[in-house]
Each structure stands twice: as structure tokens, then as C-alpha cells.
C-alpha positions as CSV (number, residue, x, y, z in Angstrom):
1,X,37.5,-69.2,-90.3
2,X,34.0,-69.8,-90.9
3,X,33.2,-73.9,-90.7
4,X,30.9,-75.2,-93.4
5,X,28.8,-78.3,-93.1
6,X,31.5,-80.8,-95.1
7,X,34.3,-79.0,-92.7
8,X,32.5,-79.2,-90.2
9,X,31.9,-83.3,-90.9
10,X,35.6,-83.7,-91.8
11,X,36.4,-82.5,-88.4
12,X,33.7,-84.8,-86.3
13,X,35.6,-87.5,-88.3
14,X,39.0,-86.8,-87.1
15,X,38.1,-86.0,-83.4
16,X,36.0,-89.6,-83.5
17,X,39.4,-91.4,-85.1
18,X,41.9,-88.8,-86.4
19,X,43.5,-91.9,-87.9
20,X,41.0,-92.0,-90.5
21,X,42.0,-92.3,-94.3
22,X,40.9,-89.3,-96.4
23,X,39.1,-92.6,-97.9
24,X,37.2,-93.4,-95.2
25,X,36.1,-89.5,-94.3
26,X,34.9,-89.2,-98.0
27,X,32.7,-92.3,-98.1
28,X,31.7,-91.2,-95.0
29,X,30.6,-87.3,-95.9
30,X,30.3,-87.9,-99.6
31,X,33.4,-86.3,-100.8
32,X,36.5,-88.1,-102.9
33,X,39.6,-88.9,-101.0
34,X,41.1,-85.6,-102.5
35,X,38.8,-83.5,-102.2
36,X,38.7,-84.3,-98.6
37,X,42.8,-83.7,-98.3
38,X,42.8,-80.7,-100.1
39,X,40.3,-79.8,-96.9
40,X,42.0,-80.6,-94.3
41,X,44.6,-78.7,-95.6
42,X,43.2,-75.7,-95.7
43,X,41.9,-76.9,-92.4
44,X,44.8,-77.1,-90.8
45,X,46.7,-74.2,-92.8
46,X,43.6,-71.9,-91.9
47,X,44.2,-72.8,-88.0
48,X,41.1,-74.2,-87.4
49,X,43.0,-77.6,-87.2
50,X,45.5,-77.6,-85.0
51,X,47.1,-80.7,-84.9
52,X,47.0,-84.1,-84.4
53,X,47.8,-86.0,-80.9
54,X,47.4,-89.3,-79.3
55,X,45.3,-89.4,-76.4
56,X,47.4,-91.6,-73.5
57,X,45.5,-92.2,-70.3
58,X,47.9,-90.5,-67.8
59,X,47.9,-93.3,-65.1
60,X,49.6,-95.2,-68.1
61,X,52.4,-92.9,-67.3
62,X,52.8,-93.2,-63.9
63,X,51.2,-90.1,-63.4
64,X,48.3,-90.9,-61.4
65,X,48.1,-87.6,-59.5
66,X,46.7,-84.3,-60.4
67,X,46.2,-81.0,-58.7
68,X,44.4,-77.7,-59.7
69,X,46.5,-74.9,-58.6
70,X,45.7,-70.9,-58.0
71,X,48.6,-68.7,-58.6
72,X,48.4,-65.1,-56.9
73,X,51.3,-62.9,-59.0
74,X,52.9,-59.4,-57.7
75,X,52.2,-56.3,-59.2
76,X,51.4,-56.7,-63.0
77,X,52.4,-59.7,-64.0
78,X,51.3,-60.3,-67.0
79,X,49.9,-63.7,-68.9
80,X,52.8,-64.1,-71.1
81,X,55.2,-63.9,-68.4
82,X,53.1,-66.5,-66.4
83,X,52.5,-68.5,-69.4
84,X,56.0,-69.2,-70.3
85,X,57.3,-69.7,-66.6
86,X,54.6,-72.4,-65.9
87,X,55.3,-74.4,-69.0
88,X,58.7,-74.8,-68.2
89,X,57.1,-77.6,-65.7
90,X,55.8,-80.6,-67.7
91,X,53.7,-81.8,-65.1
92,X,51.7,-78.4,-66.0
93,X,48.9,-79.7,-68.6
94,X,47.0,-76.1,-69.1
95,X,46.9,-73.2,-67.7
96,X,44.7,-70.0,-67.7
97,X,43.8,-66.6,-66.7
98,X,40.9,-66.7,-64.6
99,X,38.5,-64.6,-62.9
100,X,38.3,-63.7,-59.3
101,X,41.4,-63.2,-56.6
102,X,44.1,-65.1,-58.2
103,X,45.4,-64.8,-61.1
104,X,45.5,-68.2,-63.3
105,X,45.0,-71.2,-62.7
106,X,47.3,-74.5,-63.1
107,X,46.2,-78.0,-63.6
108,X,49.3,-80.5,-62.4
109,X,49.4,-84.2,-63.1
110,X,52.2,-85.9,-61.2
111,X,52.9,-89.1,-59.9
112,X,52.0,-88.7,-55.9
113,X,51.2,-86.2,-53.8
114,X,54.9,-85.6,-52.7
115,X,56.0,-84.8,-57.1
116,X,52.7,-82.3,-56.3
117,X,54.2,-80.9,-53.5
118,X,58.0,-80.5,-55.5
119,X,56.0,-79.3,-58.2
120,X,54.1,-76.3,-56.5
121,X,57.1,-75.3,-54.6
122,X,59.2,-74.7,-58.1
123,X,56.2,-73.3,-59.1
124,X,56.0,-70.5,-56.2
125,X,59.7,-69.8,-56.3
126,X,59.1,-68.0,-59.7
127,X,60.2,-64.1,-58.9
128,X,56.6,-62.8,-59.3
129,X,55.0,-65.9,-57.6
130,X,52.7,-64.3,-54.2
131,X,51.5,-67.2,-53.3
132,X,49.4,-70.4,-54.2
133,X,46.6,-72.0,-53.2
134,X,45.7,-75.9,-54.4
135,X,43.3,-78.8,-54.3
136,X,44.4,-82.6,-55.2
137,X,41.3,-84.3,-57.1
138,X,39.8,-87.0,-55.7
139,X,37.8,-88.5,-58.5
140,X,36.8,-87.6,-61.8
141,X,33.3,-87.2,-62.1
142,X,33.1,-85.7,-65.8
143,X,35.6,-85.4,-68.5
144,X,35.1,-83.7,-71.5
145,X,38.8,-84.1,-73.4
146,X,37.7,-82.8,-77.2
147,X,35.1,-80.9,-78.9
148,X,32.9,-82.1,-82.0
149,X,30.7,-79.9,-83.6
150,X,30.7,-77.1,-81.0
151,X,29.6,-79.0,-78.3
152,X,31.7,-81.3,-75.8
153,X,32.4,-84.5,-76.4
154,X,33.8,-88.0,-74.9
């Protein structure tokens, strides 16, 4: 769906504070409370919305811990099949194909290093599962959670 300038302001409201009134958006852009619904609608019936979601800082949680984690598959394995076994794991917050030797890529938030450890090795005992290869994070130097307007934002 092509993004106009009022949807495209609608949406840099809602990623700043998606618990904006339709009110609010509409003194803000110009547009009736309405007018601005009826938007979002299509919006979100459209798919360019998505959804709507509370940001929670993970250490909040208890999960202070995160990992990025290769996965090297057997034979032709394909994305689906990897897709749906990783997110069986709740301590898996994305995953993707990726470029290069392995296959995708996994990044883990858990609570130490030892939940890492349990995590990878239910991880790797998936049937199609070669091996793994991870990293723990030290620090986070940039984080870029949401996108406004086509470009990264904080």
C-alpha cells in the first residue's frame, strides 16, 4: 500500500505514542477525530499497520541476557520449517534468513547465561539442527526498536 503524506503523519504519531486519541492525531496533522479513525482503519486493515504493542524494557522481566545465535540446518531445510520450530522458544525474539554459511539467525533474551545455554541446546536438538554457533552481547551500543517515516528511530 502506497503511504500518503496524512498516513504517513498518522503513523509517525502512533510510533511516537500509539496511545494517542484520534483527537490528538487530528489536531496534530489537521484532520477530524474521524477522519483520522476511518484511517487507521484502512491502515491497519490494508496491513501497513500491524498492530499495536507495549514496549517493556526486558531487564524489567528478569531477562537481562541475550545472545545472537547462527543456526546451520541439514539438507534443505526450509524457512518455514525453521520459522515455526524456533518460535516454539519464547526466549527467541526474531529470527531470519541470512546470508553467508549458516542459515538464519536467532536473537535469544534469557535471564543468564546458563537459560542461554538451555536455550541453545533445545534449540540444536531440532531434527534438522547441524549445528550452532553464538555470541552473548556485551553492551548495547545502538538500538533502533521502530521505524517512523522510513527511517530508524528511537
Amino acid at each position: 500500500m502506497e503511504l500518503d503524506a496524512l498516513d504517513r503523519a498518522i503513523v509517525k504519531a502512533l510510533v511516537d505514542d500509539a496511545r494517542s486519541t484520534y483527537a490528538e492525531i487530528g489536531n496534530q496533522i489537521g484532520l477530524s477525530a474521524p477522519a483520522v479513525k476511518r484511517r487507521v482503519d484502512r491502515l491497519l486493515s490494508s496491513g501497513a499497520i500491524t498492530g499495536f504493542t507495549a514496549r517493556v524494557e526486558p531487564s524489567a522481566l528478569g531477562w537481562t541476557t541475550e545472545a545472537y545465535v547462527e543456526l546451520f540446518c541439514r539438507g534443505k531445510t526450509s524457512p518455514t520449517e525453521i520459522g515455526l520450530a524456533v518460535s516454539r522458544h519464547p526466549e527467541v525474539v526474531s529470527a531470519c534468513t541470512i546470508t553467508g554459511e549458516a542459515d538464519a539467525l536467532l536473537h535469544i533474551r534469557a535471564r543468564d547465561v546458563r537459560h542461554v545455554e538451555q536455550v541453545i541446546e533445545r534449540i540444536a536438538s531440532e531434527p534438522f539442527v547441524v549445528r550452532t554457533k553464538s555470541a552473548i552481547v556485551l553492551s548495547r551500543l545502538i538500538d533502533t526498536p521502530h521505524v517512523r517515516d522510513g527511517a530508524p528511530t528511537q
